[in-house]
N, C-alpha and C positions, 0 to 999 in steps of 0.2 A: 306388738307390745310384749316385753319381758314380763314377769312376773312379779317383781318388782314396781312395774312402773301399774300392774291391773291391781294389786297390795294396794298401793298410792290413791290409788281411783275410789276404788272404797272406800279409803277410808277418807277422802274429800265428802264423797256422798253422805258418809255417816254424821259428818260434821255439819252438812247442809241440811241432813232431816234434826239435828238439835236448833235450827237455826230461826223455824217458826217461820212466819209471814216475812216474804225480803218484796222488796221497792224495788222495780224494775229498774227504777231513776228513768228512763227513757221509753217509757213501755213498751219496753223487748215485750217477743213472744216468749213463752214458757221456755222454750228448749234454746233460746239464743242468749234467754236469761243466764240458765245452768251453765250453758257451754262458757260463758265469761267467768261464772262463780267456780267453774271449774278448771279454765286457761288452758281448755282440752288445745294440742295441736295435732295429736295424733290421727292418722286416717285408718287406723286398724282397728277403731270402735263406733261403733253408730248407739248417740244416745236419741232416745223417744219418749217423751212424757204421756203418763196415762198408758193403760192396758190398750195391747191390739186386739179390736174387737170388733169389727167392722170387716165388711166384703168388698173393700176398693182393693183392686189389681194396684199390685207396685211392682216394677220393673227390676228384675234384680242385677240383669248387664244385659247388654245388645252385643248380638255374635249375626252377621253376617252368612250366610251359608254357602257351599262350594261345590263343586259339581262339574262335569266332562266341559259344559258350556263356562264361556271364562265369566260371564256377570251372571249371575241366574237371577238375578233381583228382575234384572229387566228382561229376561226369557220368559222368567214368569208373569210378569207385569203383561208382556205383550200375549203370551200365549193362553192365559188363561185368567185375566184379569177384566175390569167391566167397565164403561164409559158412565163415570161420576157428572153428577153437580151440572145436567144441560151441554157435557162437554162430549162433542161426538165425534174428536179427532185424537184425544190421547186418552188412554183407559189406564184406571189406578187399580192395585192388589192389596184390598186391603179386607184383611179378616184373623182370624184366632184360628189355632190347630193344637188340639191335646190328643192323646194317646188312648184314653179310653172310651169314644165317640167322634163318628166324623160333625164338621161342622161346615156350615153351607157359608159361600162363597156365590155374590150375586148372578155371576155370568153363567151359573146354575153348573158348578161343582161342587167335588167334599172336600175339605182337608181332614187328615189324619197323623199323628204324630207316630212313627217306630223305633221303639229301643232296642238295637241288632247288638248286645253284650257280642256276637259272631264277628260280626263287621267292624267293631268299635265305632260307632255310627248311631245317630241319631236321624232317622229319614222322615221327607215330607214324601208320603203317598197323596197321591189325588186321584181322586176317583167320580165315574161320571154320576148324572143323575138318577141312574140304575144300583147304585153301588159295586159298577167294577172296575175293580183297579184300573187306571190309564198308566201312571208310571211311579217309578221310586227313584229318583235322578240326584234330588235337592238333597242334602245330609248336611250336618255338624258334625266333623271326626269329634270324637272324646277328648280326644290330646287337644286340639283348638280351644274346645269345651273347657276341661280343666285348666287351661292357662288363664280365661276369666275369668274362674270360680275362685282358683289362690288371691287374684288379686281384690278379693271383695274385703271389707271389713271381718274381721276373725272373730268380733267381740260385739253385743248388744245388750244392751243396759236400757230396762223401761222403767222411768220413774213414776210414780203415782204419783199425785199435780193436786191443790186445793185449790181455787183462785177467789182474790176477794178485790173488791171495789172502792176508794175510798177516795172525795178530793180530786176526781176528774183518776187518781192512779191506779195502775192496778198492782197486787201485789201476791205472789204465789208461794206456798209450803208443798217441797217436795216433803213429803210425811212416809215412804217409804217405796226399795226399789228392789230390782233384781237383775242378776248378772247371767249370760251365756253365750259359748264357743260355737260357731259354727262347726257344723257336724262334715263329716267328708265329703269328698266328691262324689262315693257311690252312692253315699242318703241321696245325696244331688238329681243322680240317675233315678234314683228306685222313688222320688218325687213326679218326675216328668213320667216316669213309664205309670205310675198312680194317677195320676191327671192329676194331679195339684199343681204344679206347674206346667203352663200351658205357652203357647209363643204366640207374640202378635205381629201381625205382620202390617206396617204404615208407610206401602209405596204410593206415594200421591207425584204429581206433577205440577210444575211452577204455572202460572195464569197469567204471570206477567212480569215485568223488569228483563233485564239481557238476557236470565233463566229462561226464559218463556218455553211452554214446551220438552225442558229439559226435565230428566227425573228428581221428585225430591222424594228421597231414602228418611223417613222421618225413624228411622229405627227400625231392626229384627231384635225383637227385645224377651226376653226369657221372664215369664211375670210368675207370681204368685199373690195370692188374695194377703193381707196384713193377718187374716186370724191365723192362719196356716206357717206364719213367719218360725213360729217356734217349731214348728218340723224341721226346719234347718237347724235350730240350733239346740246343743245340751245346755242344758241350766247348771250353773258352775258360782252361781252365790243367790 
């Protein structure tokens, strides 16, 4: 978005908080409501009604990781991964790994996140139930990294939300908001190397259909908690 078109935004919003209680007509949710009263098309803003305030993990993109072996999803799945759900023929990898504590992995290892600023490299270490390293193999180059980080939304907008009731309707007053830029790719970095941003890993396998057997990749997903959302971004209204 131009500057121009973020101008335009506000001053939509400004006109929405003179606008009082509005009639969903269809009882849209809060933020499906805005986005009509807004005729947002653009993908370089993410609006959210109400303060982030709350500890659910939200996904901010899924990256893949890369390494000597050509799939490592499924190197890892098989080499260090654990028989789920009664199933004693195909094992799933599924766990969380941050940068400032390991975290246990059922088949009784650690994960651990490394920020190598040397290597341009983000690595998965794993290590045994002793705490010693076994290997540094799995990584995110940077450059990979920063190609999904550009392509996230640039702009977040949280409106504050009333909601009332009336005649089976419902009807909401955005009463007041606020605007802000996502911060760089190295805040990006200096997140993950803080443990605020953590990766989840959801390799499972199909149970059944033509899949059967086969791996299902439910995402390598880069998360951050919703209250911690504003460490990504500067406040810029």
């Amino acid at each position: 978005m131009q500057k121009e078109e973020i101008s335009d935004l506000i001053f939509k919003l400004e006109r929405i908080k003179k606008m009082g209680y509005i009639d969903t007509l269809k009882n849209l949710g809060k933020e499906a409501t805005l986005h009509n009263l807004l005729e947002l098309n653009s993908n370089d803003v993410i609006i959210k009604c109400d303060d982030i305030n709350n500890s659910k993990y939200v996904t901010f993109f899924n990256a893949t990781p890369v390494g000597k072996d050509k799939n490592q999803i499924r190197r890892l799945k098989e080499k260090y991964g654990f028989y789920d759900n009664l199933d004693f023929k195909n094992k799933v990898f599924k766990s969380t790994a941050v940068s400032t504590f390991t975290t246990f992995i059922k088949s009784n290892y650690l994960l651990k996140l490394f920020v190598s600023y040397e290597d341009k490299r983000i690595y998965l270490q794993i290590y045994d139930k002793n705490y010693v390293l076994i290997e540094q193999k799995t990584y995110w180059p940077f450059e990979m990294l920063k190609s999904f980080y550009e392509k996230k939304a640039k702009y977040l907008f949280l409106v504050k939300t009333w909601v009332k009731e009336e005649k089976n309707s419902k009807y909401y007053k955005y009463y007041d908001f606020s605007g802000y830029q996502l911060k760089t790719f190295e805040e990006f970095l200096k997140l993950v190397e803080e443990g605020i941003i953590r990766v989840n890993f959801r390799v499972n396998v199909y149970n059944k259909g033509y899949k059967k057997n086969q791996i299902k990749d439910d995402g390598t997903s880069f998360e951050i908690q919703e209250i911690d959302l504003l460490k990504l971004y500067d406040k810029i209204y």
